[in-house]
Structures are given as C-alpha cells and as structure tokens.
C-alpha positions in Angstrom: 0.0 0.0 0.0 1.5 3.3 -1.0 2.3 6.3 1.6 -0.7 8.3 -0.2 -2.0 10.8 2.2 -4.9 9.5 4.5 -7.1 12.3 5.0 -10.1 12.4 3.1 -10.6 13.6 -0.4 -13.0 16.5 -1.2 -16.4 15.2 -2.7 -15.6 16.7 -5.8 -12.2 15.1 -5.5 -14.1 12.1 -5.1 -16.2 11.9 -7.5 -13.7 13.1 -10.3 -11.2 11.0 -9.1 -12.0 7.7 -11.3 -10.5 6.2 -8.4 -12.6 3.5 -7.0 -14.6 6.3 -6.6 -13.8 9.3 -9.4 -16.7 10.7 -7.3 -17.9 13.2 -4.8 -16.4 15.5 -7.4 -14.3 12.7 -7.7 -16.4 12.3 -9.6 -20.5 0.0 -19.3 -22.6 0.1 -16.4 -22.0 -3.1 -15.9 -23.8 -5.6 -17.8 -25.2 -8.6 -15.5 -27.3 -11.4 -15.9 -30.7 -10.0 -15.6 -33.9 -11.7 -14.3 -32.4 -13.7 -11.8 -35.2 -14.6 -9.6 -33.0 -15.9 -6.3 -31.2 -13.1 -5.5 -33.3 -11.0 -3.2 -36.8 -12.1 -3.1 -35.7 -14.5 -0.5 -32.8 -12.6 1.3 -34.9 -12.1 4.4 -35.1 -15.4 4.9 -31.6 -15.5 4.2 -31.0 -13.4 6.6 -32.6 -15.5 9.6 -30.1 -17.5 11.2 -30.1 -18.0 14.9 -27.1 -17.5 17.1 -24.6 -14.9 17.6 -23.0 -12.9 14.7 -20.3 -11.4 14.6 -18.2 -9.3 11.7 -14.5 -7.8 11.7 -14.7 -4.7 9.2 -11.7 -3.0 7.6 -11.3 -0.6 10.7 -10.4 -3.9 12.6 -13.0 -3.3 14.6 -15.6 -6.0 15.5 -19.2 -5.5 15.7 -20.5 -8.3 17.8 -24.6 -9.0 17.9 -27.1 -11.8 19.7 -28.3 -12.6 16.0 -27.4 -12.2 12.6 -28.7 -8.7 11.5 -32.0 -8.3 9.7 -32.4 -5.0 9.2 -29.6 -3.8 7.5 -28.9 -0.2 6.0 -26.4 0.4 3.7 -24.8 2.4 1.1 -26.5 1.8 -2.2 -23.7 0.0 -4.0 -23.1 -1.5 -0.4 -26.6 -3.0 -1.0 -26.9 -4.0 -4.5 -23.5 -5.9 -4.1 -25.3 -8.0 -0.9 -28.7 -8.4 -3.4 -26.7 -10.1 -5.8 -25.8 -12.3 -2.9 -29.4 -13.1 -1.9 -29.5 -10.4 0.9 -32.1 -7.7 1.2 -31.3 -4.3 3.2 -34.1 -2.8 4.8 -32.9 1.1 3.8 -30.2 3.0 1.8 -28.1 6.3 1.8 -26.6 7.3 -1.3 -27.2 7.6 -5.3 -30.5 5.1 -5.4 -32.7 6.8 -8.0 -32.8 9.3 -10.8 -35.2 11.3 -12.2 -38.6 9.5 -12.8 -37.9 7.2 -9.9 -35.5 4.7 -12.0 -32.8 3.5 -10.6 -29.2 4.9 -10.5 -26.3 3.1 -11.6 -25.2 2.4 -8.3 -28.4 0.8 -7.2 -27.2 -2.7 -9.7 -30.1 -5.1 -10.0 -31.9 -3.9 -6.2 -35.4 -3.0 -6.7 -35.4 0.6 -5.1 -39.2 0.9 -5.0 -38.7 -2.1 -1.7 -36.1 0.1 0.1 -36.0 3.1 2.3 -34.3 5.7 0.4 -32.7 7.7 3.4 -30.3 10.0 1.6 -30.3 10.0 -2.3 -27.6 12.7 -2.6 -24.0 13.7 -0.9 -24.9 15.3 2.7 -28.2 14.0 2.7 -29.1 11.4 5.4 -32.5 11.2 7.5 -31.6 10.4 10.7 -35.3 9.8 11.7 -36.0 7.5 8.9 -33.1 5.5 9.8 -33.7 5.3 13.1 -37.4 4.5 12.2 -36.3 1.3 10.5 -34.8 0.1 13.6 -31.3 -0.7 12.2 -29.6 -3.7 13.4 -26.4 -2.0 11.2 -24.8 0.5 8.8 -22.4 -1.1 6.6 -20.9 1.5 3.9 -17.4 1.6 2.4 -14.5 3.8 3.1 -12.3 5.7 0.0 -9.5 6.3 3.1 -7.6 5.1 5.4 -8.9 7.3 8.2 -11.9 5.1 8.3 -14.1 7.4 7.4 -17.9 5.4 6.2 -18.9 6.8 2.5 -21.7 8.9 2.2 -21.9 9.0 6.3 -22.4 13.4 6.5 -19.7 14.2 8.8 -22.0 16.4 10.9 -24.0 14.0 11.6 -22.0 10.7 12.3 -21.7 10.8 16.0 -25.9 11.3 16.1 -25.9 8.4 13.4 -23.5 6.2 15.5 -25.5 5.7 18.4 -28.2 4.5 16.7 -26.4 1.1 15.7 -23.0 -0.1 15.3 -21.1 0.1 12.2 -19.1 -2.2 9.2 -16.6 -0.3 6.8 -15.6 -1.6 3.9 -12.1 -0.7 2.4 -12.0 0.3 -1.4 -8.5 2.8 -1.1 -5.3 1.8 -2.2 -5.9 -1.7 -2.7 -7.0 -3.9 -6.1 -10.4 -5.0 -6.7 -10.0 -8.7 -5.6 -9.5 -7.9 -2.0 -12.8 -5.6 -1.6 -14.4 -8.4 -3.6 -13.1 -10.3 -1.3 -14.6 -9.2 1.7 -17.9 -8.4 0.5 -18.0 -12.1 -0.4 -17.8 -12.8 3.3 -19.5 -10.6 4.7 -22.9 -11.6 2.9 -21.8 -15.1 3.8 -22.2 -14.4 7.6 -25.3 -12.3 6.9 -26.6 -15.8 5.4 -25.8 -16.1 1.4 -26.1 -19.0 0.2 -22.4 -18.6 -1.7 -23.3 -22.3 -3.5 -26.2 -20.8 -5.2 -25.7 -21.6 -9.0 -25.8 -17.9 -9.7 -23.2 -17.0 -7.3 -20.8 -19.6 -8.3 -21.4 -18.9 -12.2 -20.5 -15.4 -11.6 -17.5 -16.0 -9.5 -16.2 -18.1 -12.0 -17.1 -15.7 -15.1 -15.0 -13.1 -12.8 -12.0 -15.7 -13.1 -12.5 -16.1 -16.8 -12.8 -12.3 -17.6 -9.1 -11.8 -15.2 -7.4 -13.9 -17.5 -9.2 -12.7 -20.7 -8.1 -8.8 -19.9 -4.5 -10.5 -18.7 -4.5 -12.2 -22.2 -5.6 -8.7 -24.1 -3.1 -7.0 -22.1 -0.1 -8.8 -23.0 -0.7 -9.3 -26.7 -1.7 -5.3 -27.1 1.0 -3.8 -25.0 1.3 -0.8 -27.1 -2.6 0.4 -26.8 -2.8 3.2 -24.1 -5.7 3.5 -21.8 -6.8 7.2 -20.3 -9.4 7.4 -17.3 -11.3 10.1 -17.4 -14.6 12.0 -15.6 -16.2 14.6 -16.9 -17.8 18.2 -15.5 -19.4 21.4 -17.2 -15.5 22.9 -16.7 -12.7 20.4 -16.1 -12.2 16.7 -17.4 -10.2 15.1 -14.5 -8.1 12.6 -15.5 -7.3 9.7 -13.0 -4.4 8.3 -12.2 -4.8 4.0 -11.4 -3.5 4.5 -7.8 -5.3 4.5 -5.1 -8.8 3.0 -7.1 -9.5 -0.8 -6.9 -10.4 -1.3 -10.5 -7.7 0.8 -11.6 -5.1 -1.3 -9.6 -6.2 -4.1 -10.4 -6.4 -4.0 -14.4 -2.9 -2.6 -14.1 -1.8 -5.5 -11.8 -3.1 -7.6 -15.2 -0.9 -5.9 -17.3 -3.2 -2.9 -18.9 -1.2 0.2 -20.3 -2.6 3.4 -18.4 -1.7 7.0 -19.3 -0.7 8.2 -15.8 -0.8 12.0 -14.9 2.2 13.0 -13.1 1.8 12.7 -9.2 2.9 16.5 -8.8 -0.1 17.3 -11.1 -2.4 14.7 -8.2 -1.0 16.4 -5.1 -3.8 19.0 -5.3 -6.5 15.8 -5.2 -4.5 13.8 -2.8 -3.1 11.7 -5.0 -6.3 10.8 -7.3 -6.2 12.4 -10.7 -4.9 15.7 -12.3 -7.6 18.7 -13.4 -7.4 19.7 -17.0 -9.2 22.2 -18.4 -11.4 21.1 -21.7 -9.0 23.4 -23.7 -5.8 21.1 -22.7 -8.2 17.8 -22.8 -5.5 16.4 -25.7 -2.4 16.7 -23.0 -1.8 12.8 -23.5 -2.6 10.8 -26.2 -4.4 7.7 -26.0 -6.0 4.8 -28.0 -9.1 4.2 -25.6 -10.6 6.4 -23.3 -12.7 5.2 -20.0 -15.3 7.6 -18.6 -16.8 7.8 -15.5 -20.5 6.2 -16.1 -21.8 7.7 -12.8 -25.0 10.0 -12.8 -22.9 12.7 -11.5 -20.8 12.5 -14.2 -21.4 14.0 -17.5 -21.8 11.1 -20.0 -19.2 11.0 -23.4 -22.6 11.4 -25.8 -22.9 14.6 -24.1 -19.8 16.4 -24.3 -20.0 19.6 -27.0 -16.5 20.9 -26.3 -14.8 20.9 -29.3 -11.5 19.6 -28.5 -13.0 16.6 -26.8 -14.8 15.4 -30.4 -11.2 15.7 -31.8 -9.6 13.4 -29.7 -8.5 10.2 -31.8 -10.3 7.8 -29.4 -13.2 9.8 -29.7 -13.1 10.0 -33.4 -12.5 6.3 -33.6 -15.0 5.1 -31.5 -13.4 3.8 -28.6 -14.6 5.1 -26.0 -16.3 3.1 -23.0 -17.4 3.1 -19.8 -16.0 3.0 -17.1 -17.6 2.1 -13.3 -15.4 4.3 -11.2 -17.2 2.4 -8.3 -17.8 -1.1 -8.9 -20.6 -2.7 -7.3 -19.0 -5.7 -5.1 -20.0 -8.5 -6.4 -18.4 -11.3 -8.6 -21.7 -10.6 -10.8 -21.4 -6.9 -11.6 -17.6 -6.6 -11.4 -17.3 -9.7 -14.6 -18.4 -7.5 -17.1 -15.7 -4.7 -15.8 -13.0 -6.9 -17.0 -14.9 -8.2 -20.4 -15.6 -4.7 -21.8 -11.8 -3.2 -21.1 -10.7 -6.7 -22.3 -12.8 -6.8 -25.7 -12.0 -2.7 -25.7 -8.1 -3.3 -26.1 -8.5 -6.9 -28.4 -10.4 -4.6 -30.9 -8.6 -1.2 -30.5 -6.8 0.5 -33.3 -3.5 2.2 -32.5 -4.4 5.8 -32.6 -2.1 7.7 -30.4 
C-alpha cells in the first residue's frame, strides 16, 4: 500500500477522481445477468439464522450482535453488491434513483421501490427515517484510510453512531480482488447461500474475464488507456493508484496514461484537473469515462476539442464504473468490456 495521504478527499475530488470512486467530485454500467429470480426475493429469509453474529470490518473493529442482523442499512452499491448475494437491506443512503424514480447506476439489480431511500444525494441522510427502520447495522465503504464510512455526513455521524453499530468496507489503495473479497464474506455471515448456482457462475465468469483482460493486455502492449470523468468545466483525469479497478487491471498488465503525481497532489493523490481546452495533454487509444450519474456522460460532451480526440473520433470510447458494485456478478463485465476494448482497439495515439 502506498504512503498516499490518509485524510479524506473533497467530494468533488471524489467523484472526479476515477479512483474506485472518481466521485464526490471525484467524480459500461456493468452488464449482469438480468432476471435472476434468487437473489433477493428471498434474502430475508436469508438473513434469519439464529445464534450470535459477529463481523471484523476494515477498521479492525468487530461489531458483535445476539443474532445475525435483519435490518440492515447500507450504502447503495453496499446494497446492491449484498442483493446479488441473496440479501435484502431494509434502507439505503446514497445515489438510489434518478429522475422518474428509476434506478441509479449504483443501485445494480436492487429494486429501489422495496427500500428506504434515506439519503439520495451527498450530505443528505435522514436520521429519523433510519432510526425509524430500527437498524440492526450500517455497513458502507471507506475511500481512506482514516476510516471514514462513505456517504456518512460528517455532521451527523456521531448522532448516526449511536443508533447502531457500524461495518466499513475498504475500497483505497488496494486492487479490486480484495474488496471483492470481503464483500463475499461478509454476505456469507449475513446468510448467502455462496453455492447458489448464480453466485458460483459469476465468481467463475469473474476468473474467466481476469485472464481474458491479462491475455488482451499482453498481446496489445502498445494500446494506451486514459481514465477520465467529466464536469461542465474540467475533465479530470485519473491516475490507477489508489482505485481498486484501476489497480487491479494494471496489476493484469493494462497500459494506463498516468498524470504526473505533482499534477495529483492537489487531489491527494487521485487524478490531475485539465481544463477542456488542454483535454489532448496525453494521447491515447481508448478512453474510460466515468459512467456515474454525476458524471457527465461521453454522448454529451460539445467541447470541441474533446470530439477531436482520436479515441473519440475512432470510436473507442467506454465506460467506465469508477465504483464497482462488489460483487463477482457486476464486477465480470468490468473486466470483459476493457478486455474486448483493447482486443479490438486500433492504435491511434
């Protein structure tokens, strides 16, 4: 794990960043197999197991209960990952549902019309609705190493924290497999059923797609990948530290365009601001964009010298989910797309 600074980025930072998060400011979806009927309908039951329970988050702190939680809250991603585990959360804080009541990106395969939406945007959280739903415990993730839970306002945390206890999830400076990891466990103890034919299909698909985009990678060493996230004024560009999908496809070989970390320092080590004017700083054959609601989307970019870009012009151009849903299901298609991305790419830079 790298030295990078451990106090937490700015949202914007966030959300740009293209780090496991590009978001707050740091600021394709991924594909899955749709219209699987066992992952969620029956997660309260999953849920249901007598007997103590107890969970060791990435804080190293242990949150000990009599019996395996039923009402869970989570962070949206937090709980589509456990849906496509079988388990169903009771309420969510976080990006849940755009415009028209459909869901976000970040909400995966959970049906948001059978959750409590307690926060749908950065700061907002409704303490009495959560404590309304009688929370057994918040499980989020963390994008530092100060612990702090995602999409927890920090004015409100200590108020939040008494209501139940707490699980963090780490997705900073470490590759996607470890995260992946640990979400895989944790719905275990919550009661997934991890032999479920759709859980072992998609663990293995995850396998298959690791070595397909290791594959791609070494036989197209030459084809250069940018990350990118788009805003009304600046295109941040991401560097592959610090993000768990960015780590990890480099640990499997794929050429990244890297800003320079004294251009980062400003973001804490995320990604470098460039202006839409100097967009073409650093050539590249494919280009990955942020595919978060916050995010301006690539179809929707008028600036001029974006449309000139050769990726651009040449089509390749793809998504990118800056933060993965943690699940073997969603996080497959992650690896397919770059993979098929840099088997078909034309050298262009």
């Amino acid at each position: 794990m790298s030295n990078a600074r451990l106090s937490r980025p700015t949202r914007r930072g966030i959300l740009a960043a293209g780090g496991a998060l590009g978001l707050g400011a740091a600021l394709a979806a991924c594909g899955s197999d749709k219209g699987s009927k066992d992952s969620g309908s029956d997660s309260t039951q999953a849920a249901k197991k007598s007997g103590p329970w107890s969970y060791k988050d990435d804080r190293g702190t242990t949150v000990k209960l009599d019996k395996v939680p039923a009402n869970i809250v989570a962070y949206t991603g937090v709980g589509a990952a456990l849906y496509d585990y079988g388990i169903q959360v009771k309420g969510v804080f976080g990006p849940t549902t755009v415009k028209g009541g459909k869901a976000d990106v970040m909400a995966g395969d959970m049906p948001v019309d059978k959750v409590t939406v307690i926060g749908n945007e950065w700061g907002a959280f409704n303490i009495e609705k959560y404590a309304g739903l009688a929370p057994d415990v918040l499980i989020s993730t963390m994008f530092d190493g100060a612990g702090t839970l995602w999409y927890v306002p920090a004015e409100s945390k200590a108020k939040i924290a008494k209501l139940a206890p707490s699980v963090g999830i780490s997705v900073y400076d470490r590759q996607l497999t470890q995260p992946l990891e640990r979400m895989y466990a944790l719905a275990e103890s919550l009661g997934a059923d991890l032999k479920a034919d759709k859980v072992v299909k998609a663990k293995k698909r995850f396998e298959d797609a690791a070595a397909r985009l290791r594959k791609a990678a070494k036989a197209n060493p030459d084809i250069k990948v940018l990350v990118g996230s788009a805003s009304a004024d600046i295109f941040y560009m991401s560097g592959t530290n610090l993000s768990i999908d960015l780590e990890y496809f480099k640990a499997l070989g794929v050429n990244f365009v890297e800003p320079p970390e004294k251009a980062k320092k400003a973001s804490g080590g995320w990604y470098e601001n460039l202006s839409w004017e100097n967009v073409d700083k650093y050539p590249a054959d494919i280009i990955m964009m942020d595919d978060r609601t916050q995010a301006i989307q690539p179809a929707d970019i008028e600036e001029a010298t974006w449309k000139k870009l050769p990726a651009v012009k040449a089509g390749q151009v793809i998504g990118r989910s800056t933060e993965p849903i943690l699940s073997y299901d969603k996080c497959a298609p992650l690896l397919e797309n770059l993979a098929k991305a840099i088997e078909t790419a034309k050298k262009v830079s």
